[in-house]
DSSP file (Angstrom, degrees, kcal/mol; ACC not computed):
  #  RESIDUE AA STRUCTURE BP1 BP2  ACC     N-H-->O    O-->H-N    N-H-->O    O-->H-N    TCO  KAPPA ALPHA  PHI   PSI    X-CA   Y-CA   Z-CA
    1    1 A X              0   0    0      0, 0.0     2,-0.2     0, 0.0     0, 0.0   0.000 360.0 360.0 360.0 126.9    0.0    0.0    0.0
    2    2 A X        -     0   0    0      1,-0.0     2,-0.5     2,-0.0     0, 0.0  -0.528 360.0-148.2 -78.1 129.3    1.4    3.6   -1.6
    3    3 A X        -     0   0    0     -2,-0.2     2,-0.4     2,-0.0    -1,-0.0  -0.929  12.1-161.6 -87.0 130.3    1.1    6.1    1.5
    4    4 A X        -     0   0    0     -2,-0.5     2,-0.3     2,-0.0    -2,-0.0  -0.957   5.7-163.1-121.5 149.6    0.3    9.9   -0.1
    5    5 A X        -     0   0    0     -2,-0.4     2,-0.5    70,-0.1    72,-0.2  -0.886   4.9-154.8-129.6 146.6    1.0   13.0    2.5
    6    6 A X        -     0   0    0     70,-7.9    70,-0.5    -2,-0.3    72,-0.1  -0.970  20.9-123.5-136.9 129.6   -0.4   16.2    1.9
    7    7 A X        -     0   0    0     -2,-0.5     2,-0.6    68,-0.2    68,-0.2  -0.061  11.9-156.8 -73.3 162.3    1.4   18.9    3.4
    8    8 A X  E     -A   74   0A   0     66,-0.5    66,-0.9    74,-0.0     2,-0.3  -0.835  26.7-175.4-137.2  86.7   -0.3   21.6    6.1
    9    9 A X  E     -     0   0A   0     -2,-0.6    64,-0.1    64,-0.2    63,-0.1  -0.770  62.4 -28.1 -87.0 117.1    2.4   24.1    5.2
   10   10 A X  E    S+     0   0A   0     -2,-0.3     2,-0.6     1,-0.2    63,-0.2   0.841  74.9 177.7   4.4  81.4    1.6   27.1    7.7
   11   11 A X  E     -A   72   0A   0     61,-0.5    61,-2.8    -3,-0.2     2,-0.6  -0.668  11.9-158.9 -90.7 124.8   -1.9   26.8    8.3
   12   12 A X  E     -A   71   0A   0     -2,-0.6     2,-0.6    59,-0.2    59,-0.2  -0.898   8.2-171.0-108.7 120.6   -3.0   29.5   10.8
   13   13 A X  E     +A   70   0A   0     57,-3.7    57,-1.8    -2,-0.6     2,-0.3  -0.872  17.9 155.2-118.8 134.8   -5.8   29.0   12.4
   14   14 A X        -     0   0    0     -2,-0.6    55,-0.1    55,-0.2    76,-0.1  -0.935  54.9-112.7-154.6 125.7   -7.1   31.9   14.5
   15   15 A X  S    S+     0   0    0     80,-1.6     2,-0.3    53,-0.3    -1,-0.1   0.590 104.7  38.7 -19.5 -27.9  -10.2   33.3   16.0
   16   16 A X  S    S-     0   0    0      2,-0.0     2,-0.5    -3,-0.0    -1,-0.0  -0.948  84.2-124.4-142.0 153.3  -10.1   36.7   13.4
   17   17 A X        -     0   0    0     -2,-0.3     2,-0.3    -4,-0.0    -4,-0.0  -0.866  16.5-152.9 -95.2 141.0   -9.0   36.7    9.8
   18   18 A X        -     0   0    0     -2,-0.5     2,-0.3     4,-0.1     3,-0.1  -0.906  11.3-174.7 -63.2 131.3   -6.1   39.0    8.4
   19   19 A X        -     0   0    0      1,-0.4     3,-0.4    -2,-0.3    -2,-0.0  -0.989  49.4 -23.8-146.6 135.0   -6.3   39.8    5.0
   20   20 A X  S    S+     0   0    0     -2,-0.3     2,-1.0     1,-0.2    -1,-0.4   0.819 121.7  22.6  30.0 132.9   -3.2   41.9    3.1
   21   21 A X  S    S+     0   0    0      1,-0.2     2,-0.4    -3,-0.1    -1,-0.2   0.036  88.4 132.9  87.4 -33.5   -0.7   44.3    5.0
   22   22 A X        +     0   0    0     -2,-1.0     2,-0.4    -3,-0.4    -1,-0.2  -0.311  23.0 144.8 -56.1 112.8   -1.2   42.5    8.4
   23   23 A X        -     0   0    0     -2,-0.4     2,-0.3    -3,-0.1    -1,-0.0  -0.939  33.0-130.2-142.1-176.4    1.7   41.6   10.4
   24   24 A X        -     0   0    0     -2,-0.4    -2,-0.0     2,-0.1     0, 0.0  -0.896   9.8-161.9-120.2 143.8    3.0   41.3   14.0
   25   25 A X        +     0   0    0     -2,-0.3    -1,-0.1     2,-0.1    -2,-0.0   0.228  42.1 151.2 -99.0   3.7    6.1   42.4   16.1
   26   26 A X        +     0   0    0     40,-0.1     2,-0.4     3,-0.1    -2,-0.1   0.022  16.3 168.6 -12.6 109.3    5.4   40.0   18.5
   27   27 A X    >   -     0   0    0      1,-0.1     3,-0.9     0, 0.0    -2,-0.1  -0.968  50.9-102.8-143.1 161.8    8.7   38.6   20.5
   28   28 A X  G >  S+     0   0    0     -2,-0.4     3,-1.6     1,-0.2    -1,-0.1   0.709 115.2  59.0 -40.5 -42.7    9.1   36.6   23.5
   29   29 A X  G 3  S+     0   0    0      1,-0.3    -1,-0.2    -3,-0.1    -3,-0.1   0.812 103.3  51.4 -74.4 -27.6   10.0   39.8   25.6
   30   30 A X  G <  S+     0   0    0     -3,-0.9     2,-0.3     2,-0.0    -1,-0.3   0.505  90.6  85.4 -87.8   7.7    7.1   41.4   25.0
   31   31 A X  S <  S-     0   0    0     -3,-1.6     2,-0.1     1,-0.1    -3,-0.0  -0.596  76.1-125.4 -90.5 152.3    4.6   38.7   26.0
   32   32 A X     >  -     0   0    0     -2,-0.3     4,-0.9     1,-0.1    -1,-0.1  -0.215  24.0-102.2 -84.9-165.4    3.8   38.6   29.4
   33   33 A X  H  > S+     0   0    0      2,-0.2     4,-1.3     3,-0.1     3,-0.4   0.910 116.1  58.4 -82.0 -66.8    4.1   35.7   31.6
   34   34 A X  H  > S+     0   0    0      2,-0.2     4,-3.3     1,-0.2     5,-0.1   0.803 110.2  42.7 -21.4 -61.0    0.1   35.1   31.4
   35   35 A X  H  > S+     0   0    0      1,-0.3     4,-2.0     2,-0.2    32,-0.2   0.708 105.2  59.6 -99.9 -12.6    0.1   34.7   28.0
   36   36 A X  H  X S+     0   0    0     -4,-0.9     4,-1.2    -3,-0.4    -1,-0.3   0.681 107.1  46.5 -38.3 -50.1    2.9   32.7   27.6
   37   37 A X  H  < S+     0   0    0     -4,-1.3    -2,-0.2     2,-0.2    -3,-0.1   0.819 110.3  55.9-104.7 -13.7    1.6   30.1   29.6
   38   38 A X  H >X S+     0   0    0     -4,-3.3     4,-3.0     2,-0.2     3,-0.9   0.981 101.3  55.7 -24.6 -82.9   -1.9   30.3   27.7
   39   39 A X  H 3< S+     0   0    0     -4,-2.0     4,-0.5     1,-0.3    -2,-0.2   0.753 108.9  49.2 -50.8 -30.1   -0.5   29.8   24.5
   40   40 A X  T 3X S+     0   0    0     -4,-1.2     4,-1.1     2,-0.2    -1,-0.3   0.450 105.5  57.6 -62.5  -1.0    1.0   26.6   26.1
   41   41 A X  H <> S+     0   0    0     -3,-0.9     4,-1.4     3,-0.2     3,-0.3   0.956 110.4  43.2 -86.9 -73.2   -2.3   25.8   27.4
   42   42 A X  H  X S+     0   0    0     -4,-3.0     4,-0.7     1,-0.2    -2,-0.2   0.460 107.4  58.5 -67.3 -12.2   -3.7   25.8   23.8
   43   43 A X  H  > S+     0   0    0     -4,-0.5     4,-2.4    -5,-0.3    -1,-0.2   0.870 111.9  38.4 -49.0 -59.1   -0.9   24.0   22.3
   44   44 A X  H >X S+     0   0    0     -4,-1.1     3,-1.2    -3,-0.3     4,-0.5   0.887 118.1  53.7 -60.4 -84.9   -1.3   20.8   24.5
   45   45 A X  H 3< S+     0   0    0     -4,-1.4     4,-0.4     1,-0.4    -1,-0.2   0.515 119.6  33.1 -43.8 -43.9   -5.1   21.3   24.2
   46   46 A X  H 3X S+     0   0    0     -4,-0.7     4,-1.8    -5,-0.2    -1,-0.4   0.990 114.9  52.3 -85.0 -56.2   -4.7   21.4   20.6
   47   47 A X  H << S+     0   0    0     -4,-2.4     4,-0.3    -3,-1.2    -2,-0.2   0.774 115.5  50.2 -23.8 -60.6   -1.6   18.8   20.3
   48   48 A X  T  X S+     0   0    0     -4,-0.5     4,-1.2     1,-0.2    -1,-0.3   0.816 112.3  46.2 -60.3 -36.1   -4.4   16.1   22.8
   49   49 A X  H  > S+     0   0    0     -4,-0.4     4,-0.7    -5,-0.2    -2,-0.2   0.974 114.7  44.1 -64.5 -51.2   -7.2   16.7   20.4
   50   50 A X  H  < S+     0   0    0     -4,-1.8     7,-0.2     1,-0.3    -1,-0.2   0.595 112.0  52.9 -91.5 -25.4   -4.7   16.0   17.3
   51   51 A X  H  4 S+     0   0    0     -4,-0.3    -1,-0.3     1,-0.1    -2,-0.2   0.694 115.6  46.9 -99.3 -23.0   -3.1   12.6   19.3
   52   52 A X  H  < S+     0   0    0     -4,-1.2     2,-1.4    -3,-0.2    -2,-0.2   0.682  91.5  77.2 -84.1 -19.9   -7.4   11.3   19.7
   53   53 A X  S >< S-     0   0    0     -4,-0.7     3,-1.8    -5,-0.3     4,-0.5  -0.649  77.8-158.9 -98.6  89.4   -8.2   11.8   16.7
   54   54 A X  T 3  S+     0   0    0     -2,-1.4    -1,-0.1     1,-0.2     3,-0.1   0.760  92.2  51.8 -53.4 -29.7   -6.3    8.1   14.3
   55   55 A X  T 3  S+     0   0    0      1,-0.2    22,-0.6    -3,-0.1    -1,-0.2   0.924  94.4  68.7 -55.5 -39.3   -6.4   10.4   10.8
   56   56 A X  S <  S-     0   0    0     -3,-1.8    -1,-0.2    -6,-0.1    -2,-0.1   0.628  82.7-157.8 -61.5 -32.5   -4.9   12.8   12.1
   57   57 A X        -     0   0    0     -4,-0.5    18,-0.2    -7,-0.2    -6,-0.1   0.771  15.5-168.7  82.0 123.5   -1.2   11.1   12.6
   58   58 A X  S >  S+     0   0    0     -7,-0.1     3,-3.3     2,-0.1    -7,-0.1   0.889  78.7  67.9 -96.6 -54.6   -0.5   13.9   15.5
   59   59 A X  T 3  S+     0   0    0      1,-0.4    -2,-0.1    -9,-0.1    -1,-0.1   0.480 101.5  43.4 -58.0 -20.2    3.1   12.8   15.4
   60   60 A X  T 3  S+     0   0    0     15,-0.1     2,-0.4    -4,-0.1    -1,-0.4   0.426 101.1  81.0 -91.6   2.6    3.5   14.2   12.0
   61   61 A X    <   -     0   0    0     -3,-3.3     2,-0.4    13,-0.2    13,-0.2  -0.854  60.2-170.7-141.4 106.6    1.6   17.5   13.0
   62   62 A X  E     -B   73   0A   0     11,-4.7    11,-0.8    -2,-0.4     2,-0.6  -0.860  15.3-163.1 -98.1 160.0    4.0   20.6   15.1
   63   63 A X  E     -B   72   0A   0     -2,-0.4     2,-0.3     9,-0.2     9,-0.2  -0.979   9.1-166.3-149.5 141.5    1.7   23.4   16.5
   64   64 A X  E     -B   71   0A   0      7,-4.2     7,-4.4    -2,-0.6     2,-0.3  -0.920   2.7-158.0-124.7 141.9    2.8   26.6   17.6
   65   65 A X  E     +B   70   0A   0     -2,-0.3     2,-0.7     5,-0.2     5,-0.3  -0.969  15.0 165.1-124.6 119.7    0.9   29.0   19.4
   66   66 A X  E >  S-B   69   0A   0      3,-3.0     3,-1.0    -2,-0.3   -30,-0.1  -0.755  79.9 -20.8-138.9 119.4    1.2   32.8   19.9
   67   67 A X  T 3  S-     0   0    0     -2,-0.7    -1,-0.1   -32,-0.2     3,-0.1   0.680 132.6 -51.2  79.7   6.1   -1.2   35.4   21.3
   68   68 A X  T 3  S+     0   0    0      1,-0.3     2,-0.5   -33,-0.1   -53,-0.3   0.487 106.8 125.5  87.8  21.3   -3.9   32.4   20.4
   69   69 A X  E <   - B   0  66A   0     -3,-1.0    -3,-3.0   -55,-0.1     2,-0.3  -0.911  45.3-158.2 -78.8 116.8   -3.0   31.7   17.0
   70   70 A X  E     -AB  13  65A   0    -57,-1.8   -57,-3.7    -2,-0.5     2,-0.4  -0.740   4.5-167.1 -82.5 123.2   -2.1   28.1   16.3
   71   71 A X  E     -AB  12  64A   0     -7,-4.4    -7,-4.2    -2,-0.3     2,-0.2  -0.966   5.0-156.3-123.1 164.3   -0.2   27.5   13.6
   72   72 A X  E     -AB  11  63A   0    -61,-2.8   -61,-0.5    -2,-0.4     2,-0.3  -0.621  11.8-178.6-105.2 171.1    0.1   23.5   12.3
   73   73 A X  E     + B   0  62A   0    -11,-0.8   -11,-4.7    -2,-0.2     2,-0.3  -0.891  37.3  61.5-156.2 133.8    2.9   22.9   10.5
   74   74 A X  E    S-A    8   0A   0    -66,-0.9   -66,-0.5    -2,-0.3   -13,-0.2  -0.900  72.3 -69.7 170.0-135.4    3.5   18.9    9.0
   75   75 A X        -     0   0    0     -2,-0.3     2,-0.3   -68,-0.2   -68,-0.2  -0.792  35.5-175.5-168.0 164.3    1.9   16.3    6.6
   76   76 A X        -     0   0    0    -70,-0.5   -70,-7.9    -2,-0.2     6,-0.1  -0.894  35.0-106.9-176.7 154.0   -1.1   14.1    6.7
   77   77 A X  S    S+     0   0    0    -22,-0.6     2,-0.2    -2,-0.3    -1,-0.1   0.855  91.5  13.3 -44.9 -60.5   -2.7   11.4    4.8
   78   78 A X        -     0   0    0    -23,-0.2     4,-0.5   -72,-0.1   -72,-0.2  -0.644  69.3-115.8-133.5 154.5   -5.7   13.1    3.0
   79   79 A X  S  > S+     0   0    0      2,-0.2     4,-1.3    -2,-0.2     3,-0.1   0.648 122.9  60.4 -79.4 -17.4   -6.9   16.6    2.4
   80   80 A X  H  > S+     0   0    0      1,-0.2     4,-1.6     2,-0.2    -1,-0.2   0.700 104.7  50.8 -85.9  -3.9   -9.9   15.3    4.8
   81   81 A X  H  4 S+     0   0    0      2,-0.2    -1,-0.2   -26,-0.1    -2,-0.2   0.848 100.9  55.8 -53.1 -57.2   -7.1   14.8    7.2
   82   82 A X  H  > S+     0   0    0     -4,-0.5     4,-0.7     1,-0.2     5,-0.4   0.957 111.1  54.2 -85.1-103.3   -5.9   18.4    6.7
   83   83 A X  H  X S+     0   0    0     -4,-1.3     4,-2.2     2,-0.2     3,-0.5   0.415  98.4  49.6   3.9 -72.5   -9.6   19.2    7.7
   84   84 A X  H >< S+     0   0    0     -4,-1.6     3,-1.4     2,-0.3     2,-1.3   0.478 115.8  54.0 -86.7-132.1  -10.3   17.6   10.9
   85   85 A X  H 3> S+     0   0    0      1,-0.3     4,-1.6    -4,-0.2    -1,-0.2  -0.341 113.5  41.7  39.8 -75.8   -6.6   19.5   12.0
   86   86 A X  H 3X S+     0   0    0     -2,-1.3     4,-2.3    -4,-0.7    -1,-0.3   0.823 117.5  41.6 -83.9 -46.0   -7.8   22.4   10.9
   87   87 A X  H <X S+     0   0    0     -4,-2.2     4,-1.8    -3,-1.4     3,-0.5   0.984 115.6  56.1 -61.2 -83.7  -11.6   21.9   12.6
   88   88 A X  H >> S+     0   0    0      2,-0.2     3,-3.5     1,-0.2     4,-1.4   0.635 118.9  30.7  -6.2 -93.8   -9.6   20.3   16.2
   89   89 A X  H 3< S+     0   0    0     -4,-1.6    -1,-0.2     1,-0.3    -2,-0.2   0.679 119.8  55.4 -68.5 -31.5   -7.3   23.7   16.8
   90   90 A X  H 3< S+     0   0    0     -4,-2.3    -1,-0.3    -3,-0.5    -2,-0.2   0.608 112.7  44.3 -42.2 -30.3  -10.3   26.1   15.1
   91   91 A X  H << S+     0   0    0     -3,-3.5    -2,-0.2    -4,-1.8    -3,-0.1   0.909  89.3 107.4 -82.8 -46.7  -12.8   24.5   17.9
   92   92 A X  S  < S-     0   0    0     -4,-1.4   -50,-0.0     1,-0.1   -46,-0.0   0.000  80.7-111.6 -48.7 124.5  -10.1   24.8   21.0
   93   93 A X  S    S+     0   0    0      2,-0.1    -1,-0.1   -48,-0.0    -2,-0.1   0.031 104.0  29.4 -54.6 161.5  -11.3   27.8   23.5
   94   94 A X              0   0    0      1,-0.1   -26,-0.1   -80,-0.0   -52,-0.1   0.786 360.0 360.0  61.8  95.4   -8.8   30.7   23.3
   95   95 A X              0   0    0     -5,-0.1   -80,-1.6   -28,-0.1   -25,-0.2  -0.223 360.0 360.0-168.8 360.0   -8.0   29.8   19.9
């Protein structure tokens, strides 16, 4: 059996959309303490969701989180794969 991977090349999933000209200066020194350990909150949160879920192959799948944007970063089987990911870390509060 041929395995086919379809990459989830920085999909950001985030409560509010940006659309041209948006960016961030975000660095570690300017996050607080608080929000630091939030955005770890939602990482595992998302990370447990991603490890329940058998399509998903969590072990191929990194997420990073900052200010409560996750982004996934990986490969997965199927584009319906790449879906339930993106639906998991889109459902998780503070996200």
């Amino acid at each position: 059996m041929r395995s086919i991977t379809t990459p989830i090349l920085s999909l950001m999933v985030s409560a509010s959309m940006c659309f041209g000209g948006c960016t961030t200066t975000d660095t570690s020194a300017d996050r607080s303490a608080g929000t630091t350990i939030d955005d770890a909150a939602i990482t595992a949160t998302v990370k447990s969701k991603l490890i329940a879920e058998p399509d998903t192959k969590a072990r191929q799948i990194d997420v990073e989180t900052s200010n409560g944007v996750v982004q996934l970063n990986g490969f997965v089987d199927s584009s319906a794969a790449r879906s339930e990911a993106e639906r998991l870390a889109a459902g998780t509060d503070g996200v």
